[in-house]
VOGU-3710 file (C-alpha; in Angstrom, 3 decimals, decimal comma):
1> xxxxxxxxxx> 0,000/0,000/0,000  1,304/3,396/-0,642  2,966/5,685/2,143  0,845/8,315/3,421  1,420/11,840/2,222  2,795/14,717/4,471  2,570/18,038/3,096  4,959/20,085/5,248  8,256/19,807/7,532  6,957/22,244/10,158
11> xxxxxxxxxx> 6,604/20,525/13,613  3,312/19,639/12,957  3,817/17,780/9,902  6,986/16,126/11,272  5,267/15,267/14,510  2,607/13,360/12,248  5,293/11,508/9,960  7,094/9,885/13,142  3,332/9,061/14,898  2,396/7,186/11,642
21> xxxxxxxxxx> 6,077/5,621/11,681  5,633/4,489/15,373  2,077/2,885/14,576  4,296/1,481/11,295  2,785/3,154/8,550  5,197/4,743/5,976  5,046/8,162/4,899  6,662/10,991/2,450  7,423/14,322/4,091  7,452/17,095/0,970
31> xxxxxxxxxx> 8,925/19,906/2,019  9,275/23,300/-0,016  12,320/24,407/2,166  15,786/23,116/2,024  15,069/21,256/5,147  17,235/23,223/7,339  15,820/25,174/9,988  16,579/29,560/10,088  17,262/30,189/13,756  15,173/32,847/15,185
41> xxxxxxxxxx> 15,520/33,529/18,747  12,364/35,470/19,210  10,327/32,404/17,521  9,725/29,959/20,208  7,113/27,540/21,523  5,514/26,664/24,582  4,380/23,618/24,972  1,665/21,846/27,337  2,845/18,594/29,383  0,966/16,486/27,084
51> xxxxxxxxxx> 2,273/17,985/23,801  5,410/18,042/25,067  5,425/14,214/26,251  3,915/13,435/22,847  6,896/15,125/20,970  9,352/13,336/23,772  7,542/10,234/22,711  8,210/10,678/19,244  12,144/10,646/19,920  12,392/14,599/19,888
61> xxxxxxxxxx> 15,318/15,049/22,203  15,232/18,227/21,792  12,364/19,071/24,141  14,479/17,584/27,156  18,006/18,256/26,025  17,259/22,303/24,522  14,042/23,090/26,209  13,132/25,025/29,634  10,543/23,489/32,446  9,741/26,641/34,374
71> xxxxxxxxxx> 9,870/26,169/37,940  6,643/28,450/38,966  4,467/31,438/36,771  3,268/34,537/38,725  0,860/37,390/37,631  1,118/41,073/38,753  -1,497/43,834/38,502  0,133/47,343/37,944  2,804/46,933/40,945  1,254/44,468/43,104
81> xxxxxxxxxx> 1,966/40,588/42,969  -1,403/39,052/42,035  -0,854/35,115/42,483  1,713/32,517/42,162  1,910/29,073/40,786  4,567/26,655/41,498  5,097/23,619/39,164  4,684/20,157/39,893  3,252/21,207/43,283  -0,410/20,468/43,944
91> xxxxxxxxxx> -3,343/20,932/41,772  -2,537/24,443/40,695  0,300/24,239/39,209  0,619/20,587/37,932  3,709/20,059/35,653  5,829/22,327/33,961  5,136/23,971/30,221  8,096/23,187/27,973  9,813/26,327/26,574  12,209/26,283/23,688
101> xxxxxxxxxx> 12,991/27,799/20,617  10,935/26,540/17,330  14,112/25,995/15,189  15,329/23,393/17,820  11,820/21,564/18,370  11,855/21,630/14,432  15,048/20,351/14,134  14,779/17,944/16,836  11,762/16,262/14,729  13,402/16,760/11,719
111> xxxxxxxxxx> 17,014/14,493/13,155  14,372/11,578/14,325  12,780/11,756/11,077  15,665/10,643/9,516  16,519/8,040/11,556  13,233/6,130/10,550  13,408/4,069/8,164  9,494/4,672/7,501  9,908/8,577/6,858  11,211/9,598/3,368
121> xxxxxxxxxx> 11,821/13,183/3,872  11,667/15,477/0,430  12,925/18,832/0,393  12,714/20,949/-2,331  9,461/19,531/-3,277  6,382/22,222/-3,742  2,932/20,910/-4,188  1,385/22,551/-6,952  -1,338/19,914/-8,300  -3,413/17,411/-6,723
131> xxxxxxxxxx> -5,375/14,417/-7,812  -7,984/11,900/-5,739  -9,585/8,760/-6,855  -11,041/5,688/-4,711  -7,697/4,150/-3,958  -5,396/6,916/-3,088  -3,782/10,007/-3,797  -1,682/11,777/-6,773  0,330/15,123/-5,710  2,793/16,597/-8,471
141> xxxxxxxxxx> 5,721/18,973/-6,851  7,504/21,128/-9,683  10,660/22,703/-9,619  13,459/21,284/-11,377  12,639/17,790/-10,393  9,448/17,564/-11,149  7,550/14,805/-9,876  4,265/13,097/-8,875  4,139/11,186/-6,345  1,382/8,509/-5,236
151> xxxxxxxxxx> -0,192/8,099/-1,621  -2,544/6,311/0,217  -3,720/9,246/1,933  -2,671/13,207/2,020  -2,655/15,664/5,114  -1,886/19,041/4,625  0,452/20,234/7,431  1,597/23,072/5,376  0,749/26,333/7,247  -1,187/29,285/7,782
161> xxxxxxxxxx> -1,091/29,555/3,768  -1,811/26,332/2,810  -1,023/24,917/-1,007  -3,323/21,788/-0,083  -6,538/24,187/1,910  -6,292/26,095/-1,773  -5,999/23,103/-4,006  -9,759/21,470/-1,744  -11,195/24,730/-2,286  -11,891/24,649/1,281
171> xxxxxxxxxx> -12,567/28,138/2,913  -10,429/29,754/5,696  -12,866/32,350/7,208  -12,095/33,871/10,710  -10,330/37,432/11,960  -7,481/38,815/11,168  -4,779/40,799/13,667  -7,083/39,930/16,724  -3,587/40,771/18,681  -0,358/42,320/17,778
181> xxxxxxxxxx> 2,931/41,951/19,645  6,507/43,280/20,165  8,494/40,240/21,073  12,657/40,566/22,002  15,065/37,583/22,971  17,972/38,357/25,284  20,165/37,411/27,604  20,107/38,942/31,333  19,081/38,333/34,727  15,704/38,764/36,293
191> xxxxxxxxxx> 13,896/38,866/39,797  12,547/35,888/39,585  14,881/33,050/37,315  13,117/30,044/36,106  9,813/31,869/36,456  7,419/33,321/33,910  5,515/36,202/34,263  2,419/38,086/33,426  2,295/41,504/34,020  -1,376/43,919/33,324
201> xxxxxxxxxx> -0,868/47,321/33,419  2,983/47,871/34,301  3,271/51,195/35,765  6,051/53,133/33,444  5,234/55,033/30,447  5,919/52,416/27,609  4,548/49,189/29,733  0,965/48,872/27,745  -1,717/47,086/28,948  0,407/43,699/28,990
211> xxxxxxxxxx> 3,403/42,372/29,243  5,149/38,834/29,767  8,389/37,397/30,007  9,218/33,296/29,653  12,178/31,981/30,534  14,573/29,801/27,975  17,140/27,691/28,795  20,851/29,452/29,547  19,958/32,706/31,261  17,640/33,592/28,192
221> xxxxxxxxxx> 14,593/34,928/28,288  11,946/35,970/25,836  9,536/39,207/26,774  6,605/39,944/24,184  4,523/43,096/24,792  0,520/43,309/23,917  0,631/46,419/21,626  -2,749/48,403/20,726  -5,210/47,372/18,069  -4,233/50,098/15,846
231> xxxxxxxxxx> -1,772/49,920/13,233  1,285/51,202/15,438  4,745/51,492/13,479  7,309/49,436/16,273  10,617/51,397/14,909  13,661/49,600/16,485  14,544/52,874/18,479  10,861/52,685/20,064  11,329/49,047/21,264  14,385/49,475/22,954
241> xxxxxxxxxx> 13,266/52,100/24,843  10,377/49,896/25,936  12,809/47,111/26,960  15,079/49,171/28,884  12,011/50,602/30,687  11,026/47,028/31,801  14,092/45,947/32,480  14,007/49,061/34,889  10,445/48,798/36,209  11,188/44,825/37,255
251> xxxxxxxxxx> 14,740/45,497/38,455  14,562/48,611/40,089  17,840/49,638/37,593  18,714/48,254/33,892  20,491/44,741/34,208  23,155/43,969/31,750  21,591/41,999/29,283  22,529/40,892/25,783  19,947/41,270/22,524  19,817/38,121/20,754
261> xxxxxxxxxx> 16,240/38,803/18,989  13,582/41,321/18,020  10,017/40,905/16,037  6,531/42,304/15,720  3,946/39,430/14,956  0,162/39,670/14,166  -2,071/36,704/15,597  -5,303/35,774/13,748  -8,192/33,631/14,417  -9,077/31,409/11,545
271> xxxxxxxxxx> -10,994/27,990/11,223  -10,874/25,791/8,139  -14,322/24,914/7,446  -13,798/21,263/6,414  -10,765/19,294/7,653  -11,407/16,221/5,445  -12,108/15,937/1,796  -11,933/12,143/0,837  -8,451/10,879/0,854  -7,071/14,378/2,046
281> xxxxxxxxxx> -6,735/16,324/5,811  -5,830/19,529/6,940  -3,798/19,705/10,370  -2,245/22,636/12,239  -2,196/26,071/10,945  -3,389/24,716/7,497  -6,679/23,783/9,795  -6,827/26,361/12,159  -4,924/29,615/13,169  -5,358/31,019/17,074
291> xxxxxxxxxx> -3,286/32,269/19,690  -4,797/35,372/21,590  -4,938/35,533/25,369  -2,270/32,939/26,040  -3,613/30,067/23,928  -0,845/28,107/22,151  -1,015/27,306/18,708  1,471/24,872/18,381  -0,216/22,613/21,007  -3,431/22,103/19,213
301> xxxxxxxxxx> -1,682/21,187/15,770  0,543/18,674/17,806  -3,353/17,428/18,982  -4,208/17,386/15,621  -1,088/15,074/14,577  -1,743/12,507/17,778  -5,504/12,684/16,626  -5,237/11,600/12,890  -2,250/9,673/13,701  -3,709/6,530/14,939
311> xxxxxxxxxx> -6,713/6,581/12,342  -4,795/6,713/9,666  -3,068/3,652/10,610  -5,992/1,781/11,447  -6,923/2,582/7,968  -3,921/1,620/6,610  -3,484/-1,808/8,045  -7,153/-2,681/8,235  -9,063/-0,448/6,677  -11,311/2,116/8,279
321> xxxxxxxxxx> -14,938/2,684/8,085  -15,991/6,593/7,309  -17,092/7,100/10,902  -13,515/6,951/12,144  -11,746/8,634/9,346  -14,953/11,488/9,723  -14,069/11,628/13,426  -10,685/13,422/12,889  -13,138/16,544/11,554  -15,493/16,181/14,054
331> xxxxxxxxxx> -13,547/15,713/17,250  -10,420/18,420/16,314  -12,736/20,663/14,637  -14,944/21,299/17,528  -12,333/21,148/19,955  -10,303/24,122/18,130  -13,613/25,672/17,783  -14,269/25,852/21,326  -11,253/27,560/21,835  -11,725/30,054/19,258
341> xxxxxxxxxx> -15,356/30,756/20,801  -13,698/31,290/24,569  -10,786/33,186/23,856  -13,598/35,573/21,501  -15,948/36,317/24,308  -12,783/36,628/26,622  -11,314/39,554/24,820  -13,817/42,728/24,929  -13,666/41,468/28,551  -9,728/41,634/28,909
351> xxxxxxxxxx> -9,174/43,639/26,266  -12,155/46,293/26,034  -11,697/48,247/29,456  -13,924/50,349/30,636  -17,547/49,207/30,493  -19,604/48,851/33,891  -17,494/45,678/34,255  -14,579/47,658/35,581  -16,185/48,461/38,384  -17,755/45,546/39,907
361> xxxxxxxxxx> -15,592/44,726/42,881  -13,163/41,728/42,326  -13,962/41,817/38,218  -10,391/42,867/37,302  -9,102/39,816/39,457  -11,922/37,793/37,827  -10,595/39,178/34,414  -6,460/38,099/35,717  -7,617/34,744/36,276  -9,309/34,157/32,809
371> xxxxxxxxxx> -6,384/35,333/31,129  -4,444/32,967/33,593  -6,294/29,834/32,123  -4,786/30,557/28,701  -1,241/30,801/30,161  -0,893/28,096/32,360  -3,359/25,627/30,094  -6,691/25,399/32,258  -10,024/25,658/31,670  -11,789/26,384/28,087
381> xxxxxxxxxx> -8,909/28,748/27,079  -6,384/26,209/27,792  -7,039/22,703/28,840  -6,142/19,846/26,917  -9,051/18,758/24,279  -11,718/16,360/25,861  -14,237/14,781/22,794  -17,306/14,632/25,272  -19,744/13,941/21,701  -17,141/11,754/20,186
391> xxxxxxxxxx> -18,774/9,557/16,977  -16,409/7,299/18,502  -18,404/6,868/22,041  -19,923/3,886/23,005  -23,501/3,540/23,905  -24,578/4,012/27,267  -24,602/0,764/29,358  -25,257/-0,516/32,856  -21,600/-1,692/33,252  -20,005/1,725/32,480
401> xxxxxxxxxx> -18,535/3,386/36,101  -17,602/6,619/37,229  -13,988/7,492/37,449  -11,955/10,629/38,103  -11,729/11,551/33,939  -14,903/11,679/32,354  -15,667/9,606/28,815  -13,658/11,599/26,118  -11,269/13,369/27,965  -6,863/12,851/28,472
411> xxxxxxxxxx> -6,890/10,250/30,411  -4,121/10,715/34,009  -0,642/9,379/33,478  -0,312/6,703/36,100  2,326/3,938/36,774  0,770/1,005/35,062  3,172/-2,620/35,035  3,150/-3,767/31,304  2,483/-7,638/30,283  6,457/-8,196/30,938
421> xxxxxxxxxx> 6,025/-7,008/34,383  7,852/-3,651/34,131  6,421/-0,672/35,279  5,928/2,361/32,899  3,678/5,212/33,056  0,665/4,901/31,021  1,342/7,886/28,620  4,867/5,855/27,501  2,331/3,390/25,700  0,359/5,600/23,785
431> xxxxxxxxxx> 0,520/6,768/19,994  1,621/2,802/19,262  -2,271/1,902/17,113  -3,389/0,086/19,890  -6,296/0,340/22,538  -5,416/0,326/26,174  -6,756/-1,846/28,596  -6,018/-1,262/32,053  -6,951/-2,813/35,620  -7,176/-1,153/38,197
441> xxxxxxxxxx> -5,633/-3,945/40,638  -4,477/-2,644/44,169  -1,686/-4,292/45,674  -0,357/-6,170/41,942  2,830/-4,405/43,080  3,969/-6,223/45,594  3,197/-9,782/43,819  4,627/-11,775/41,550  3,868/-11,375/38,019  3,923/-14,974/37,705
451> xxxxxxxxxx> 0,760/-15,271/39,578  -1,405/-11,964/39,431  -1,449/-13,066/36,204  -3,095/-15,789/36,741  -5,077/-14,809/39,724  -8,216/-13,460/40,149  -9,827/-11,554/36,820  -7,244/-11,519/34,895  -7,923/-14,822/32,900  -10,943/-13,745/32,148
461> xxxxxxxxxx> -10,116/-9,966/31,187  -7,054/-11,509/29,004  -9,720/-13,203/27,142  -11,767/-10,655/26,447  -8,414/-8,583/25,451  -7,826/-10,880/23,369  -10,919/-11,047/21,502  -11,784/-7,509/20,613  -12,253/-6,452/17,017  -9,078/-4,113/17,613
471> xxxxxxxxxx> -5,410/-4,244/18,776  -5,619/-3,777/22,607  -2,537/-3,964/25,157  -3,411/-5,711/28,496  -1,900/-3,232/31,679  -2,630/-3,182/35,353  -2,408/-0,080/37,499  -2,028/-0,238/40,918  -4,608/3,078/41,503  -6,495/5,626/39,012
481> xxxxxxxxxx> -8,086/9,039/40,180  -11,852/8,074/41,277  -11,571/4,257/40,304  -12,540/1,592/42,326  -10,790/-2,113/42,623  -11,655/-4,065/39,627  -12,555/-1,016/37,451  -11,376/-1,869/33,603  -10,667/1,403/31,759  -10,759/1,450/27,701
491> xxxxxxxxxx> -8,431/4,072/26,270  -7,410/5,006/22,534  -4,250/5,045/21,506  -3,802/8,806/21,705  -4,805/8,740/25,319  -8,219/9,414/25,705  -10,702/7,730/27,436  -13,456/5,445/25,708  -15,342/4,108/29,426  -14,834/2,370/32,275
501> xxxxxxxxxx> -16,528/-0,312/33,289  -17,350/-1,359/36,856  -15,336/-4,996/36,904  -15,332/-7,143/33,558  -17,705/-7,366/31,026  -16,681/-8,828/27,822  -18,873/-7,980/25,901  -19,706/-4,271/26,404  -16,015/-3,719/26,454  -15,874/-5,585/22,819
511> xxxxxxxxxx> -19,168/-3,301/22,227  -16,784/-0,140/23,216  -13,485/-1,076/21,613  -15,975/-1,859/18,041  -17,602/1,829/18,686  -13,487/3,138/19,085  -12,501/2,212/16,047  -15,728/3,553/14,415  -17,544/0,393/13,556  -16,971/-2,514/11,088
521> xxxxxxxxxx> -14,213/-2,105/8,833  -15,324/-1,173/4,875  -11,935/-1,491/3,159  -9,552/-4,655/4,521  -5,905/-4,802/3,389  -4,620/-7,375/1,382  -1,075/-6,735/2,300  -0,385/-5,585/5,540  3,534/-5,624/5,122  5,356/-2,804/6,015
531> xxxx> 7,596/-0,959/3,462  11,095/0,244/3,850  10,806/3,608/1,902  13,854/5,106/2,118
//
């Protein structure tokens, strides 16, 4: 069967190319550029835990080796500290973001990329013509090597100007320059190292209505300042002068520091309106362009990639039934839209002033806190994506339970012990094409493998493993947040939760892994051999 067709070497479309290749599905990466990444201090990403696990997963070593895990996040009001978040401690702050520059995370995708002997990376190659029929997928790249090439599928991971979104004639509509910002990247020393910080309404002349600054690894840090809706000229003169007032206003005096960086960027809020046409997807900022009020771009394309990931290569090694290959739309699609809608009614609030709002008592710390969510990834501005309406969701039944994650959402990353009786956590077995399965057995610890696995439910739950209509991986857990002994959780291979089920029922968990993988298969495989394509 032909490889799968990745338009774009962004981190996005990388990220994809090395999900399918870990789920062993083959894949050409076209790339327009030379495949070698400009570095540009000032261009940098934040990622979420998950995202950032999901890259690590991928064999990015980038994200540990070049990245930064802040150690807490504070906001300030004008002069006055307004609340402070420490990472990895308690509820609040959970774990750290990832910072690091987008030239490394790129590159660090790009190096594992080419390790795999299931990613043909093609630079040089622009898309300029494409062609679907029943079977697959014809894109021609010109240029002096002119080519067309032949795919099973095609997903368009090719940016905010997308070759493959203009080729669909699918529609782009949304708003443009929602927010502007003046962005520097330099080295010095701050208050508060290892911490990020939000900062409404600095008191000095040149502060705005917002600034932050987000630490990067080796003493550098990156400072972006909200700059007014209208059309402002940022001359490099007039920057400056707002850094070294900053600099002064946190510091009390003007550090030393080193200028590595500067940039103005416009952010826009745009949704594809269709994510699928046949054989062909749209992913990242091809798809879907946000990033107002703290929300992070980057992390919902790398959601994308984990999303269409798995169903791809359930199509290609079994075939897929429309349901599941419609789901990518459906489930991303809403998700991103949701985030759009929140961070839209968020702004006249945070950004509008004035209003009879500003003077309710506590509504400016009200205001701080929903601008908080989009920073430090909570609630509808920030958390990860939960499919609550999934096509993908089982029917109700009398066996399902209540557990700490409800149906749809990111399932908690818990020590689970793996059928060779090591201990992993459960995100290190995701993004492989397979289900989950996992008991929630206190006390398996402390036994023997040899004979919990024989013991008790197992038998029975191995059997019923064994018999669904879908790959599934057999793990035990020792706890899980809200579960009770015996509780059997079902979870897709990119980590979200399909039910749990009150002790073991065979067949409503077949009944959930069949509704997972989106029903009875229309189009089997012949050949289910996997190609070596470079």
């Amino acid at each position: 069967m032909d490889p799968v067709i990745v338009v774009g070497a962004g981190p996005v479309g990388l990220a994809l190319a090395l999900s399918l290749a870990a789920q062993k599905v083959p894949s050409v990466v076209l790339d327009e550029g030379s495949g070698v990444e400009e570095p540009r201090e000032v261009r940098t990403a934040v990622l979420r835990p998950d995202t950032a696990a999901f890259a690590e997963r991928l064999g990015c070593a980038a994200v540990r080796d070049e990245g930064a895990r802040w150690t807490g996040w504070r906001a300030m009001r004008r002069g006055t500290p307004q609340r402070q978040v420490s990472f990895g401690d308690g509820l609040d702050g959970g774990p750290s973001p990832v910072h690091l520059p987008q030239h490394a995370l790129t590159r660090g995708l790009r190096d594992a990329a080419a390790a795999s002997r299931l990613v043909k990376l093609a630079p040089g190659s622009r898309l300029d013509a494409l062609e679907q029929d029943d079977s697959g997928v014809a894109a021609h790249t010109g240029g002096p090597g002119a080519t067309w090439w032949r795919g099973s599928y095609l997903v368009g991971c090719d940016g905010a100007r997308s070759t493959v979104r203009k080729l669909l004639d699918v529609r782009f509509a949304g708003r443009t320059a929602v927010e502007r910002h003046a962005v520097v990247a330099l080295r010095t020393e701050l208050p508060w190292p290892g911490e990020a910080l939000l900062h409404r309404l600095p008191p000095w002349r040149t502060g705005g209505e917002e600034v932050t600054a987000r630490p990067l690894p080796d003493g550098t840090w990156r400072i972006d300042w909200l700059l007014p809706a209208r059309a402002e000229l940022v001359t490099p003169d007039a920057l400056l002068g707002r850094l070294r007032d900053t600099l002064a206003g946190w510091c009390g005096t003007i550090p030393p520091y080193e200028l590595l960086d500067t940039g103005v960027y416009t952010l826009h809020h745009r949704l594809a309106r269709r994510w699928r046409v046949r054989r062909a997807f749209l992913a990242g900022d091809a798809a879907h362009l946000l990033g107002a009020v703290g929300i992070q771009g980057l992390d919902e394309g790398l959601r994308d990639a984990s999303n269409l990931a798995w169903k791809l290569a359930q199509a290609w090694h079994h075939g897929a039934s429309e349901v599941l290959l419609d789901s990518y739309q459906t489930e991303r699609r809403a998700s991103v839209a949701a985030r759009l809608r929140a961070a839209d009614q968020a702004m006249p609030v945070l950004r509008g002033g004035g209003g009879l709002r500003s003077y309710i008592p506590g509504a400016a710390r009200g205001h701080d806190a929903l601008l908080a969510d989009g920073h430090l990834g909570h609630g509808p501005l920030g958390a990860p994506s939960a499919y609550p309406h999934s096509p993908l969701a089982p029917p109700p039944a009398e066996a399902h339970a209540p557990v700490g994650t409800e149906a749809g959402a990111p399932v908690e990353d818990v020590p689970v012990t793996a059928p060779d009786g090591s201990t992993v956590a459960l995100r290190d077995r995701l993004d492989r094409g397979r289900l989950l399965v996992v008991l929630v057995a206190p006390g398996t610890r402390v036994w023997d493998r040899r004979h919990w696995q024989t013991a008790g439910v197992m038998p029975r739950l191995a059997a019923a493993v064994n018999a669904l209509p879908a790959d599934a991986e057999l793990l035990v857990a020792e706890e899980y947040p809200g579960a009770a002994a015996h509780t059997v959780l079902l979870v897709r291979p990119d980590g979200h939760l399909v039910a749990a089920f009150g002790g073991v029922w065979p067949g409503e968990l077949y009944t959930a892994a069949d509704a997972a993988r989106g029903g009875p298969v229309v189009h089997a495989r012949v050949d289910d051999r996997t190609a070596d394509i470079n």
